[in-house]
PyMOL Python script that loads the backbone (N, CA, C, O; Angstrom):
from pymol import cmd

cmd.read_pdbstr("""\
ATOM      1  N   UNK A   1      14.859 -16.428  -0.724  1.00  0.00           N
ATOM      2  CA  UNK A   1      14.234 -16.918   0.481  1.00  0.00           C
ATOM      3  C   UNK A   1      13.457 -15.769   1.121  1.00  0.00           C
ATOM      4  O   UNK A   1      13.797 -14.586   1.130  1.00  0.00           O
ATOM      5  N   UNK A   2      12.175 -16.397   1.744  1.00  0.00           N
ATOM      6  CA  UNK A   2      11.364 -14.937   2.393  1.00  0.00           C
ATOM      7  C   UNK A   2      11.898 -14.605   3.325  1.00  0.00           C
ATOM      8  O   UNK A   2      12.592 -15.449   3.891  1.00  0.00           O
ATOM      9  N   UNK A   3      11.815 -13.301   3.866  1.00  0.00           N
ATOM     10  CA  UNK A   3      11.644 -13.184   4.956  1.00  0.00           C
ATOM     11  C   UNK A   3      10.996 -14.014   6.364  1.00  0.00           C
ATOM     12  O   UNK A   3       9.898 -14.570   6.352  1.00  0.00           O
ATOM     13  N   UNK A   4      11.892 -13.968   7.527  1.00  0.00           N
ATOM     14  CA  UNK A   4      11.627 -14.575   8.348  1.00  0.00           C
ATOM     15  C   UNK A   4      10.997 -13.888   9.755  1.00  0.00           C
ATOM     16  O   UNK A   4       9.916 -14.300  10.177  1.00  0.00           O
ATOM     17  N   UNK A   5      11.516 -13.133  10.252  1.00  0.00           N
ATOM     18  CA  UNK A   5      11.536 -12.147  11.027  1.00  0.00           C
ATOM     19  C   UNK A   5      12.162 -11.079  11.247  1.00  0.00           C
ATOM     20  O   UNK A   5      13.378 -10.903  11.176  1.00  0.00           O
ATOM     21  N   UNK A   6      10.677  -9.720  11.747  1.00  0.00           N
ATOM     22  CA  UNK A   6      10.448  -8.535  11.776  1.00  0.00           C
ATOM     23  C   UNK A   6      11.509  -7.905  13.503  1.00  0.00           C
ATOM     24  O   UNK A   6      11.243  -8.419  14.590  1.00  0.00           O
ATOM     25  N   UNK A   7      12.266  -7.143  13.409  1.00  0.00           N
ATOM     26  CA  UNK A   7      12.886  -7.016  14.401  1.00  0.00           C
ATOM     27  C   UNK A   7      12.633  -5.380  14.793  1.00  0.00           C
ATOM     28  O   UNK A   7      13.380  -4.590  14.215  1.00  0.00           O
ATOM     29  N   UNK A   8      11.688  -4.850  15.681  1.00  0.00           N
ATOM     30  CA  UNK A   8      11.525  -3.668  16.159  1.00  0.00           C
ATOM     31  C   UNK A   8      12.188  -2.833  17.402  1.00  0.00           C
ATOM     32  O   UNK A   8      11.552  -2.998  18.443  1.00  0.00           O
ATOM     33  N   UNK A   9      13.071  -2.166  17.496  1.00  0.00           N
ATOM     34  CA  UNK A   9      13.991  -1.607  18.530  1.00  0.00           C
ATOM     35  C   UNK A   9      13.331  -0.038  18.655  1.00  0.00           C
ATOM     36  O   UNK A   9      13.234   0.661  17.646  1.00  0.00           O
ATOM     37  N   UNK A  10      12.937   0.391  19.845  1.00  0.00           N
ATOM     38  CA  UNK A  10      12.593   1.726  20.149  1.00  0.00           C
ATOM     39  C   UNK A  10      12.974   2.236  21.066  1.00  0.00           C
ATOM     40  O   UNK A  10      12.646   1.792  22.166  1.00  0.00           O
ATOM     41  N   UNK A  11      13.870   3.443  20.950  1.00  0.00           N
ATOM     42  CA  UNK A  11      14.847   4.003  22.282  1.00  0.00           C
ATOM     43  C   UNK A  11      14.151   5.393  22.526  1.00  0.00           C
ATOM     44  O   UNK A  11      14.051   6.238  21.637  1.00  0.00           O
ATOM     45  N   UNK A  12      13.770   5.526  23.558  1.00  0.00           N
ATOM     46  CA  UNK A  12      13.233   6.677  24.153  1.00  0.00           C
ATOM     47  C   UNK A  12      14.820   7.436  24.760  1.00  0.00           C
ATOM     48  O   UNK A  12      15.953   6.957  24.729  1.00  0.00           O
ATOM     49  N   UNK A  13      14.238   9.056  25.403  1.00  0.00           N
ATOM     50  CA  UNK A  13      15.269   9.182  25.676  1.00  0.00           C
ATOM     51  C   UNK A  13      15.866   9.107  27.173  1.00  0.00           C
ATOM     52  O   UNK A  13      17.003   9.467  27.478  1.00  0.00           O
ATOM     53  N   UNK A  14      14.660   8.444  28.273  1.00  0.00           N
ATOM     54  CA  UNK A  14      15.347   8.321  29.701  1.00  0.00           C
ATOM     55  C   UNK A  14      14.864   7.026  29.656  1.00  0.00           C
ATOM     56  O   UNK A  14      14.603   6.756  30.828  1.00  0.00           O
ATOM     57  N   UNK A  15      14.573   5.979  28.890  1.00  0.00           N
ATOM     58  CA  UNK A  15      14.524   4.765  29.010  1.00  0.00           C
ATOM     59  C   UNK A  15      15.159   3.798  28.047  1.00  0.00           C
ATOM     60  O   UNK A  15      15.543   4.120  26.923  1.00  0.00           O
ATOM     61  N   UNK A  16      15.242   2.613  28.555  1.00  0.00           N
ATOM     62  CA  UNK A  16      16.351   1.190  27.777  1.00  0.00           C
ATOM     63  C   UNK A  16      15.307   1.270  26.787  1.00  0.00           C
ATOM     64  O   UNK A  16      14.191   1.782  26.701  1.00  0.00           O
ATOM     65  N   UNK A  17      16.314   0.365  25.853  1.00  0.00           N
ATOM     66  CA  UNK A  17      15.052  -0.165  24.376  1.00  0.00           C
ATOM     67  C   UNK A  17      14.231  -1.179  24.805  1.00  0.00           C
ATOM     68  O   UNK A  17      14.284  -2.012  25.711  1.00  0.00           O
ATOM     69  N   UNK A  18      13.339  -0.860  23.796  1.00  0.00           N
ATOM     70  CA  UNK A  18      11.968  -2.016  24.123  1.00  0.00           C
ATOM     71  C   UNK A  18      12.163  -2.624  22.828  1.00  0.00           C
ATOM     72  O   UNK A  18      12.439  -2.015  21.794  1.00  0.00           O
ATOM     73  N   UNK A  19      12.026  -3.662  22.935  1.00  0.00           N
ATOM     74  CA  UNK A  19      12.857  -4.896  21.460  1.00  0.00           C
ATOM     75  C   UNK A  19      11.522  -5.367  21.422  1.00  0.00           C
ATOM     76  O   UNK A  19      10.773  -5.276  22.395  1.00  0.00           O
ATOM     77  N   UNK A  20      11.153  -5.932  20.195  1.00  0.00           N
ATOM     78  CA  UNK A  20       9.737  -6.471  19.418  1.00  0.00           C
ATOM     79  C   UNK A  20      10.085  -7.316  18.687  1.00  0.00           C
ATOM     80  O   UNK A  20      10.331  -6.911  17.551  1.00  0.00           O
ATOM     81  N   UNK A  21      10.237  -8.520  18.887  1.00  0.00           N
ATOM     82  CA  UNK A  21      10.635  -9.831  17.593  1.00  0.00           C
ATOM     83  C   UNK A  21       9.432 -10.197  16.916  1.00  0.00           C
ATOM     84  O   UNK A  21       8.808 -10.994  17.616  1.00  0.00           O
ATOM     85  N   UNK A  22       8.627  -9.845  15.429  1.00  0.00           N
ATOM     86  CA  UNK A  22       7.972 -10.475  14.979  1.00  0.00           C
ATOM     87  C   UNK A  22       7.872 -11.383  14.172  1.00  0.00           C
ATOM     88  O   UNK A  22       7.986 -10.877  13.055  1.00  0.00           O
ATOM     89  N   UNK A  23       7.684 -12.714  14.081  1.00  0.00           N
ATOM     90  CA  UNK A  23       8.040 -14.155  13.216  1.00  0.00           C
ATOM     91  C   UNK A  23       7.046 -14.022  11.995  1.00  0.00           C
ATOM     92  O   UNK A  23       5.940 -13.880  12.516  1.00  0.00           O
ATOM     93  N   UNK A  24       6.915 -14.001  10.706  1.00  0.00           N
ATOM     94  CA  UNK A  24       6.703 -13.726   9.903  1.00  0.00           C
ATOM     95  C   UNK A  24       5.643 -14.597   9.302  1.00  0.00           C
ATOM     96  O   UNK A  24       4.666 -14.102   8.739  1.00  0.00           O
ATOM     97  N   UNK A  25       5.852 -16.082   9.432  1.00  0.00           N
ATOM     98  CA  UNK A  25       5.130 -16.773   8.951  1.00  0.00           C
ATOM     99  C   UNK A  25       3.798 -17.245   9.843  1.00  0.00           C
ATOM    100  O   UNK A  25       2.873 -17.578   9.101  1.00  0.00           O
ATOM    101  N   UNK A  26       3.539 -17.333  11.041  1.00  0.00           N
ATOM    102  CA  UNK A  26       2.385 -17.097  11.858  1.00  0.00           C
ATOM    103  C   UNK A  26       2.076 -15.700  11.309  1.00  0.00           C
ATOM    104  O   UNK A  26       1.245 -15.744  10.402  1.00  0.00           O
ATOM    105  N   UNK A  27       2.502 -14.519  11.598  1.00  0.00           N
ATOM    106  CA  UNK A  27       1.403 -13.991  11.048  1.00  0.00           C
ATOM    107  C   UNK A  27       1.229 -13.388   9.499  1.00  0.00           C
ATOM    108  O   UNK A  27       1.165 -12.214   9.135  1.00  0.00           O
ATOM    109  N   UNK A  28       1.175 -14.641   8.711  1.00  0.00           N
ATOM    110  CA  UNK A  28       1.212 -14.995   7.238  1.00  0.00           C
ATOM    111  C   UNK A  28      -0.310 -15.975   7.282  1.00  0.00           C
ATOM    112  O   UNK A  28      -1.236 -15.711   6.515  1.00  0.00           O
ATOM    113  N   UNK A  29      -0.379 -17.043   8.227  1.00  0.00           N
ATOM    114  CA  UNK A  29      -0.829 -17.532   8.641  1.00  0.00           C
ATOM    115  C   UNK A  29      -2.258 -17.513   9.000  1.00  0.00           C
ATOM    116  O   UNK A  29      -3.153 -18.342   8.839  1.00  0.00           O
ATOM    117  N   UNK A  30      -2.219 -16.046   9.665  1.00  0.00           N
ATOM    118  CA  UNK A  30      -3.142 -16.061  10.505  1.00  0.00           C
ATOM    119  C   UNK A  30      -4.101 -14.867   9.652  1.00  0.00           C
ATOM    120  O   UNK A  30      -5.306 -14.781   9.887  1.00  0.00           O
ATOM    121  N   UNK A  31      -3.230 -13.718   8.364  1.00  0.00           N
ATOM    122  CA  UNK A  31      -3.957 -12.983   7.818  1.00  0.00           C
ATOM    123  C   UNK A  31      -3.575 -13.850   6.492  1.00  0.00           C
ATOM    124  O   UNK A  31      -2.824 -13.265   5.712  1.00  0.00           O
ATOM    125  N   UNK A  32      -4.035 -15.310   6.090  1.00  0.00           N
ATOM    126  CA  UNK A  32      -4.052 -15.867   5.147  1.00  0.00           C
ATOM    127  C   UNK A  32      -5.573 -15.250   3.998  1.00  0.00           C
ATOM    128  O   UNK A  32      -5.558 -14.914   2.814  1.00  0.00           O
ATOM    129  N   UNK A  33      -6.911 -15.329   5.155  1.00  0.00           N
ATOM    130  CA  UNK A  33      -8.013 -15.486   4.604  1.00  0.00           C
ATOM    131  C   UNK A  33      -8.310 -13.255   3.422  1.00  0.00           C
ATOM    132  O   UNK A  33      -9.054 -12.709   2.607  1.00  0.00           O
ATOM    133  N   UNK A  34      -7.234 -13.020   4.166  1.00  0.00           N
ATOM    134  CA  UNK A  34      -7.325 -11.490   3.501  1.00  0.00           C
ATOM    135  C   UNK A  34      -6.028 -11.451   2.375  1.00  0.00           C
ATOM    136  O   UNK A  34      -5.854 -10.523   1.584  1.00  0.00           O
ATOM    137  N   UNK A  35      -5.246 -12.548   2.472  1.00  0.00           N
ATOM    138  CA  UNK A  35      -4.414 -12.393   1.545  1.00  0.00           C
ATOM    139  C   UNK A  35      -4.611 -13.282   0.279  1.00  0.00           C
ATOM    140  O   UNK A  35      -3.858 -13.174  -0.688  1.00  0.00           O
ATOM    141  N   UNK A  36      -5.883 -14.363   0.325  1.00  0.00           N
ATOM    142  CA  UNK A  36      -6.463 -14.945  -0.383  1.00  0.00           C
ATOM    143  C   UNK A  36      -7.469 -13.793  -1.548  1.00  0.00           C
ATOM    144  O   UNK A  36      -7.434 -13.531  -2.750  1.00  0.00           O
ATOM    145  N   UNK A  37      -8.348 -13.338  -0.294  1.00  0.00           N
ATOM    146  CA  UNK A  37      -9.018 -11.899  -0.952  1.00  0.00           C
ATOM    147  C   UNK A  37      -8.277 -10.990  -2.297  1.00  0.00           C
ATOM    148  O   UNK A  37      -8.690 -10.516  -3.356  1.00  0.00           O
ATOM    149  N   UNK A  38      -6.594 -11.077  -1.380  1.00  0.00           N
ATOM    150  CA  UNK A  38      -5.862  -9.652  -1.831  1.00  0.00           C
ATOM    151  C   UNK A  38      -5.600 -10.179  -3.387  1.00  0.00           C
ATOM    152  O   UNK A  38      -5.854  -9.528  -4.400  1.00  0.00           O
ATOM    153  N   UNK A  39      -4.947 -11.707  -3.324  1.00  0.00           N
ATOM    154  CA  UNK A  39      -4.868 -11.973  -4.666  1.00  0.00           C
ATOM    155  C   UNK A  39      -5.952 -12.317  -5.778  1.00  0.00           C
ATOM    156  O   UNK A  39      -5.615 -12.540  -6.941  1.00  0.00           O
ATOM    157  N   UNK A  40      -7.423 -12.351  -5.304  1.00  0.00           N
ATOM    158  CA  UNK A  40      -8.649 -12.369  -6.046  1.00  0.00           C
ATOM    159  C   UNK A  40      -8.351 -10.970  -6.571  1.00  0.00           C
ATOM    160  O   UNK A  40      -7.803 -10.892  -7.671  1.00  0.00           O
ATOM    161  N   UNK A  41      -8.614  -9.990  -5.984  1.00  0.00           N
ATOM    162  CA  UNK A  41      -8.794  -8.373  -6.110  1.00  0.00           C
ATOM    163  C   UNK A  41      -7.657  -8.352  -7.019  1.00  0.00           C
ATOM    164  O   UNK A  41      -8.010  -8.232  -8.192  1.00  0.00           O
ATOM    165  N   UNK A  42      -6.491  -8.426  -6.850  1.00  0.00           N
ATOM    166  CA  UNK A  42      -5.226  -8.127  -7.543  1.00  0.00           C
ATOM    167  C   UNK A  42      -4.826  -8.761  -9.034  1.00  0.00           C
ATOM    168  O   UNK A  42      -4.057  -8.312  -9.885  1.00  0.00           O
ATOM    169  N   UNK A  43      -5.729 -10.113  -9.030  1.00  0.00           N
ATOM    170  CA  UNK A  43      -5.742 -11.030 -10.609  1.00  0.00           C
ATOM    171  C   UNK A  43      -7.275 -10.021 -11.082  1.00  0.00           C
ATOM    172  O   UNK A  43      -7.103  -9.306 -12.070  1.00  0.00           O
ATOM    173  N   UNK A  44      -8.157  -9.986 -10.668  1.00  0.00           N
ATOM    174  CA  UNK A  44      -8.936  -9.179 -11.159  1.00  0.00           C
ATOM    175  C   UNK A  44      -8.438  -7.722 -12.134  1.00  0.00           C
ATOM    176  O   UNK A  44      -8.543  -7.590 -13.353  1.00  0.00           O
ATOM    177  N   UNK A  45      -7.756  -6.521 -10.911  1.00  0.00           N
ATOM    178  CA  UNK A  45      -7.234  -5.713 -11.628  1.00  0.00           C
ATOM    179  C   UNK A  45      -6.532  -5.944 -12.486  1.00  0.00           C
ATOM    180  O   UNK A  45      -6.868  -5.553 -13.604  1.00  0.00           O
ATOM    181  N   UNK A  46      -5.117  -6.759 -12.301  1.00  0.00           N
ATOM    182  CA  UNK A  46      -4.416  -7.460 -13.558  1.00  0.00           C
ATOM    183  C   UNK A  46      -5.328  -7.363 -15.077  1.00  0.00           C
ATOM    184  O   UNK A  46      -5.047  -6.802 -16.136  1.00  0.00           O
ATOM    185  N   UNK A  47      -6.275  -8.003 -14.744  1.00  0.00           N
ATOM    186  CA  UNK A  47      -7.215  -8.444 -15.956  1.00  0.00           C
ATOM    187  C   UNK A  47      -7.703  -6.928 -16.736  1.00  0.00           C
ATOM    188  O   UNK A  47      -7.732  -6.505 -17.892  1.00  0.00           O
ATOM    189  N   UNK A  48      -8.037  -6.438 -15.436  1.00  0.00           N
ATOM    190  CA  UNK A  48      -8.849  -5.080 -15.973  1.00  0.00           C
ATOM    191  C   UNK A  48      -7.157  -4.095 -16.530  1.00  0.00           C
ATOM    192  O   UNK A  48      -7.139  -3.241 -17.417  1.00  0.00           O
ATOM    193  N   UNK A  49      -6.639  -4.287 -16.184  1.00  0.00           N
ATOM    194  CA  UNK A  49      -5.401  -2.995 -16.893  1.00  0.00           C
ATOM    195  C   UNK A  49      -4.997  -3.741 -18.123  1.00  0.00           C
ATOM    196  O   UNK A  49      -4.505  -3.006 -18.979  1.00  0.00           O
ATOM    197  N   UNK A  50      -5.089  -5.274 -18.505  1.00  0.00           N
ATOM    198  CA  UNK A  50      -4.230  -5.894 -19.323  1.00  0.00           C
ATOM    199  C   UNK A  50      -3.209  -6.297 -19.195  1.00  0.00           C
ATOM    200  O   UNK A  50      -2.433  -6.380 -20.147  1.00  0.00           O
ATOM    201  N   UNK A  51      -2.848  -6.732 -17.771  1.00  0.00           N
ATOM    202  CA  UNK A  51      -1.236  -7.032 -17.247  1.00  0.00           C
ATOM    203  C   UNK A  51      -1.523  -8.320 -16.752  1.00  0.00           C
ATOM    204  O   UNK A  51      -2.407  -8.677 -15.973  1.00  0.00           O
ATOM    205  N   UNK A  52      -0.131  -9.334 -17.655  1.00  0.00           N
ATOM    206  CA  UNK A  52      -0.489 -10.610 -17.171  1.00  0.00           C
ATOM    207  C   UNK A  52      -0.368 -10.627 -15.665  1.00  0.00           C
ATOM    208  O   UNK A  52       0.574 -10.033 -15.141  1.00  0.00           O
ATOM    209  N   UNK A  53      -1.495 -11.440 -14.746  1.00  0.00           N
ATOM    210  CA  UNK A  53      -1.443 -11.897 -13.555  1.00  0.00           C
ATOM    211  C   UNK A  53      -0.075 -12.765 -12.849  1.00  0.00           C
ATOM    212  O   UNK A  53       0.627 -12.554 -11.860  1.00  0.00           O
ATOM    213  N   UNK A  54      -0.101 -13.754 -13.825  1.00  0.00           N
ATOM    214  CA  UNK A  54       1.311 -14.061 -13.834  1.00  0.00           C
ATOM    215  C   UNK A  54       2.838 -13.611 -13.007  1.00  0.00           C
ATOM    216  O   UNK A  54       3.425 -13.748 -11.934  1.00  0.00           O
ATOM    217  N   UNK A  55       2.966 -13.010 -14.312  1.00  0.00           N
ATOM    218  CA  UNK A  55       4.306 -12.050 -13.910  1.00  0.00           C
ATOM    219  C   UNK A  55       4.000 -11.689 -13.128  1.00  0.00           C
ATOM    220  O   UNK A  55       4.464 -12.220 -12.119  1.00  0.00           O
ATOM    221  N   UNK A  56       2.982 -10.504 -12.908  1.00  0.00           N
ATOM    222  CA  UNK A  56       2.593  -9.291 -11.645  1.00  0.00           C
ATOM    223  C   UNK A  56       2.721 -10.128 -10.359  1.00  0.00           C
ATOM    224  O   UNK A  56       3.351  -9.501  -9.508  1.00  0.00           O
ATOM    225  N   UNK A  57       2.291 -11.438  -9.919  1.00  0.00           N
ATOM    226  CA  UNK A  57       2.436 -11.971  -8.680  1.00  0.00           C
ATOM    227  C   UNK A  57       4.104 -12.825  -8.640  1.00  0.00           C
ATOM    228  O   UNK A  57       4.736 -13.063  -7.610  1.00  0.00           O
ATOM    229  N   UNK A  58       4.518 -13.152 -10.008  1.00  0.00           N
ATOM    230  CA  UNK A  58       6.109 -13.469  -9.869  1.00  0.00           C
ATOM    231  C   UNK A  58       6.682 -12.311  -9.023  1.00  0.00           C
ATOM    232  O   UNK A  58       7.135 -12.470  -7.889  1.00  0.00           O
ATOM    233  N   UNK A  59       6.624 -11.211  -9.634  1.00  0.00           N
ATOM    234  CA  UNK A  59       7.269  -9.924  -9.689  1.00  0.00           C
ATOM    235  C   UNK A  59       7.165  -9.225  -8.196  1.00  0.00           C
ATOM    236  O   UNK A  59       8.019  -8.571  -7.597  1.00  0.00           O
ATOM    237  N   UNK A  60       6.054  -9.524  -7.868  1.00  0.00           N
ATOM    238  CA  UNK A  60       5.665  -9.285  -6.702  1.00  0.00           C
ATOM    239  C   UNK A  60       6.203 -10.071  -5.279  1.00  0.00           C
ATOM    240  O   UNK A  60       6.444  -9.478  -4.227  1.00  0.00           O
ATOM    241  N   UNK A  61       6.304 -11.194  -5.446  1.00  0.00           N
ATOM    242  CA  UNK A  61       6.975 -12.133  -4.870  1.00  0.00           C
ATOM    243  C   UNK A  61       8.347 -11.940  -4.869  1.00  0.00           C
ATOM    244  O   UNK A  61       8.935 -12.587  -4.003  1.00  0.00           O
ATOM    245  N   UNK A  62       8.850 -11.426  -5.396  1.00  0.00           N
ATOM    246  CA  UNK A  62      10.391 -11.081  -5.663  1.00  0.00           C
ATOM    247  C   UNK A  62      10.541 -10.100  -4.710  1.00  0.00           C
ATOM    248  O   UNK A  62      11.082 -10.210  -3.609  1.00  0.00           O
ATOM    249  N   UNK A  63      10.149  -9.364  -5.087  1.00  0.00           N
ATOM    250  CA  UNK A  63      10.277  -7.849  -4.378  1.00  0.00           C
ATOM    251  C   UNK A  63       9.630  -8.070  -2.794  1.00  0.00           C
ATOM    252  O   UNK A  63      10.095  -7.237  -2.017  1.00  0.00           O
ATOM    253  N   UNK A  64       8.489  -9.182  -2.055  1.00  0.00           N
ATOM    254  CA  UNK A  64       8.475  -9.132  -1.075  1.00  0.00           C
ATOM    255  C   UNK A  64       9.562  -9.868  -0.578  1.00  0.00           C
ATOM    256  O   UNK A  64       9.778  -9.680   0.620  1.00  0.00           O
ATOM    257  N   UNK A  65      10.671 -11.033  -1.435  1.00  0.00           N
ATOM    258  CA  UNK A  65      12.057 -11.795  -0.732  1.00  0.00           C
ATOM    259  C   UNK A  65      13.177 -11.138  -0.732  1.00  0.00           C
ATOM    260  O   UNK A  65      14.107 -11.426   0.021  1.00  0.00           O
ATOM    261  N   UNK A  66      13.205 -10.108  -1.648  1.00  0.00           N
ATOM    262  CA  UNK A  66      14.256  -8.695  -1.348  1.00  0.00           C
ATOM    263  C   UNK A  66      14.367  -7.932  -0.489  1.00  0.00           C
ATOM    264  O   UNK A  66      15.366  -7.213  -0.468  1.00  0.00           O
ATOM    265  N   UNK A  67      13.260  -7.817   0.629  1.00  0.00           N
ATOM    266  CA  UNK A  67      13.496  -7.251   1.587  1.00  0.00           C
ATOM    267  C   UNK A  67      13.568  -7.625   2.443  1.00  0.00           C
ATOM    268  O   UNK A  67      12.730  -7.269   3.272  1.00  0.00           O
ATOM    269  N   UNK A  68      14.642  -8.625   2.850  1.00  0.00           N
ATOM    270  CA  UNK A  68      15.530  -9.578   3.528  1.00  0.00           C
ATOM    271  C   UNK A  68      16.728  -8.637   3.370  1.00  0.00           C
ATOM    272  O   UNK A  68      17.195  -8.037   2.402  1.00  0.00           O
ATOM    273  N   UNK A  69      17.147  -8.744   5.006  1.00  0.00           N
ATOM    274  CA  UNK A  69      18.161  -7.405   5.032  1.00  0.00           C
ATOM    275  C   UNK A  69      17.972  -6.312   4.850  1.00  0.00           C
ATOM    276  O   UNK A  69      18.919  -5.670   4.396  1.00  0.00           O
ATOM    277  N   UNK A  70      16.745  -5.637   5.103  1.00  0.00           N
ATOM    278  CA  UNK A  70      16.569  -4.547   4.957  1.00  0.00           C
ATOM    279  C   UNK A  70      16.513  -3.766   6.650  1.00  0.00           C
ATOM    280  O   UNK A  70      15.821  -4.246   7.548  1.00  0.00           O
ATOM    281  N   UNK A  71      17.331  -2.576   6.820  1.00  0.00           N
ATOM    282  CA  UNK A  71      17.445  -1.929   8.068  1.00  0.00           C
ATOM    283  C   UNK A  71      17.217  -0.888   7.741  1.00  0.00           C
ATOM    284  O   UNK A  71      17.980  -0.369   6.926  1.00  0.00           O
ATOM    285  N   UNK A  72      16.006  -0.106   8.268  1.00  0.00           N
ATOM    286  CA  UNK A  72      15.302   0.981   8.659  1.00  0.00           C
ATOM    287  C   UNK A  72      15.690   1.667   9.968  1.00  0.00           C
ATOM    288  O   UNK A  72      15.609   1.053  11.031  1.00  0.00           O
ATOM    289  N   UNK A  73      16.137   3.012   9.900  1.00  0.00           N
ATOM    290  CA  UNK A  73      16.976   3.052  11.269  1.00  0.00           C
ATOM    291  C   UNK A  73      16.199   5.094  11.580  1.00  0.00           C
ATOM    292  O   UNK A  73      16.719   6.032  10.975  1.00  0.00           O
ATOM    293  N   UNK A  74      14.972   5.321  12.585  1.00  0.00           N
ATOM    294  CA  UNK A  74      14.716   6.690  12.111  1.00  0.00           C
ATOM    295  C   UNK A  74      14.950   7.430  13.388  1.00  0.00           C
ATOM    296  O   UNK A  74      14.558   6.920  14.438  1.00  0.00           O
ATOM    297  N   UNK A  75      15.576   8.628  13.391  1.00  0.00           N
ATOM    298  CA  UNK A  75      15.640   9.123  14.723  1.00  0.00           C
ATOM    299  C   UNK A  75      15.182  10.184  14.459  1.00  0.00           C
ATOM    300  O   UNK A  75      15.474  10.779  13.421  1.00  0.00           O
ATOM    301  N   UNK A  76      14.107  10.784  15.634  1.00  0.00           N
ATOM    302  CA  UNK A  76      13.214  12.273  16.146  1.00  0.00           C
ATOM    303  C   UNK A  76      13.739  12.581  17.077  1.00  0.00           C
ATOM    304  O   UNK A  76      13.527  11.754  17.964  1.00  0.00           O
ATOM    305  N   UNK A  77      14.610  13.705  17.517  1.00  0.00           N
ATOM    306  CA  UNK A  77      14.671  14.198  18.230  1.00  0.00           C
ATOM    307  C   UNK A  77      15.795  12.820  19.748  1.00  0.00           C
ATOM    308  O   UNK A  77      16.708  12.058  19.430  1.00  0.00           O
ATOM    309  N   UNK A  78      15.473  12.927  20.561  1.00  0.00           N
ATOM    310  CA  UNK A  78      15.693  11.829  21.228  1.00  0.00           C
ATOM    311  C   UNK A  78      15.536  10.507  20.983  1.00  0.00           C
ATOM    312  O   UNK A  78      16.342   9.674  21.396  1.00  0.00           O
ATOM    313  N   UNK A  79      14.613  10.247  20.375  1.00  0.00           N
ATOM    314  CA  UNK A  79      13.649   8.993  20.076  1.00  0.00           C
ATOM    315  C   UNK A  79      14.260   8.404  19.280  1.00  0.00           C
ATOM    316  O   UNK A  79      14.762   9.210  18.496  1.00  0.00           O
ATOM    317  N   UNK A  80      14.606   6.985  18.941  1.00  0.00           N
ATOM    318  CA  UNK A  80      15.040   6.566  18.168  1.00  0.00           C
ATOM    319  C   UNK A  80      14.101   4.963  17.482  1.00  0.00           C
ATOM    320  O   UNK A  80      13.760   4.079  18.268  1.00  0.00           O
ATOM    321  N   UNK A  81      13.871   4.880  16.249  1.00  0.00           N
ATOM    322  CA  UNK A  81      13.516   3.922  16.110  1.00  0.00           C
ATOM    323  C   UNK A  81      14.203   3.087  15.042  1.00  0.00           C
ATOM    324  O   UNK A  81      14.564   3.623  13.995  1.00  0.00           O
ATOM    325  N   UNK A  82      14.503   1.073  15.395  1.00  0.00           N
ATOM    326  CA  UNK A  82      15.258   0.532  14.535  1.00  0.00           C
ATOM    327  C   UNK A  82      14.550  -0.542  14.391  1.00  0.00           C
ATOM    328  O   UNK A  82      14.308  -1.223  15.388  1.00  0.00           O
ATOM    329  N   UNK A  83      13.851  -1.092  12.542  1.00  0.00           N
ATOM    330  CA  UNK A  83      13.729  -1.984  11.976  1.00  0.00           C
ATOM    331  C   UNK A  83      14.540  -2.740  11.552  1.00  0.00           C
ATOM    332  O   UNK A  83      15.509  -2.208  11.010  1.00  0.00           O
ATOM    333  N   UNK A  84      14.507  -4.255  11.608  1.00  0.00           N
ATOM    334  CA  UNK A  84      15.071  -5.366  10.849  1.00  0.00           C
ATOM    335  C   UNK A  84      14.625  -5.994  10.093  1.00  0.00           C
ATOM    336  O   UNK A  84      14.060  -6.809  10.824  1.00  0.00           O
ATOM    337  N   UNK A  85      14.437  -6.254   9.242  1.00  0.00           N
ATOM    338  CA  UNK A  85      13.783  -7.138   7.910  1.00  0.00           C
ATOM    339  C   UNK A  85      14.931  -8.608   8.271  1.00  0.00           C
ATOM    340  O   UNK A  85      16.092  -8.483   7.879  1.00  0.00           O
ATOM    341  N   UNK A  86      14.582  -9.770   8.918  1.00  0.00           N
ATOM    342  CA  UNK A  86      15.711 -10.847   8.377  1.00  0.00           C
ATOM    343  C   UNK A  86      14.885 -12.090   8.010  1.00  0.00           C
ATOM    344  O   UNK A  86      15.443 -13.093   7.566  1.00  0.00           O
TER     345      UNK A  86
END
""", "prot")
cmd.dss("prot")
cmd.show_as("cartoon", "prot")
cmd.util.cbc("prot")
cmd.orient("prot")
């Protein structure tokens, strides 16, 4: 299953977190007409290296529903920043 929503947490260090919920499929949606592009460009190269198109967008597709559950967690100094993949 894809991903659904992008969850952004950023902790400064004299202020509360600022939380960012991003829903995944609006903006799937909305950068459709460049992701139409991306897979012209991308069956193209396919063609040009000799790699079935196929697989490469199976394969690809996989690896963008695997990163479901993925937590990114980075801290600088005070600063803290936390991704959610759900």
């Amino acid at each position: 299953m894809m991903p659904q929503l992008v969850t952004i947490s950023i902790r400064g260090p004299r202020q509360g977190p600022f939380r960012l919920w991003i829903p995944l499929i609006p903006v799937l949606l909305v950068f459709s007409p460049v992701l139409v592009l991306a897979f012209v460009v991308g069956t193209v190269a396919c063609l040009r290296y000799r790699v079935n198109p196929v697989l490469a967008f199976v394969r690809a597709w996989r690896l963008f529903c695997a990163t479901r559950g993925t937590l990114i967690d980075v801290e600088q100094g005070r600063q803290t920043i936390y991704v959610a993949i759900s």
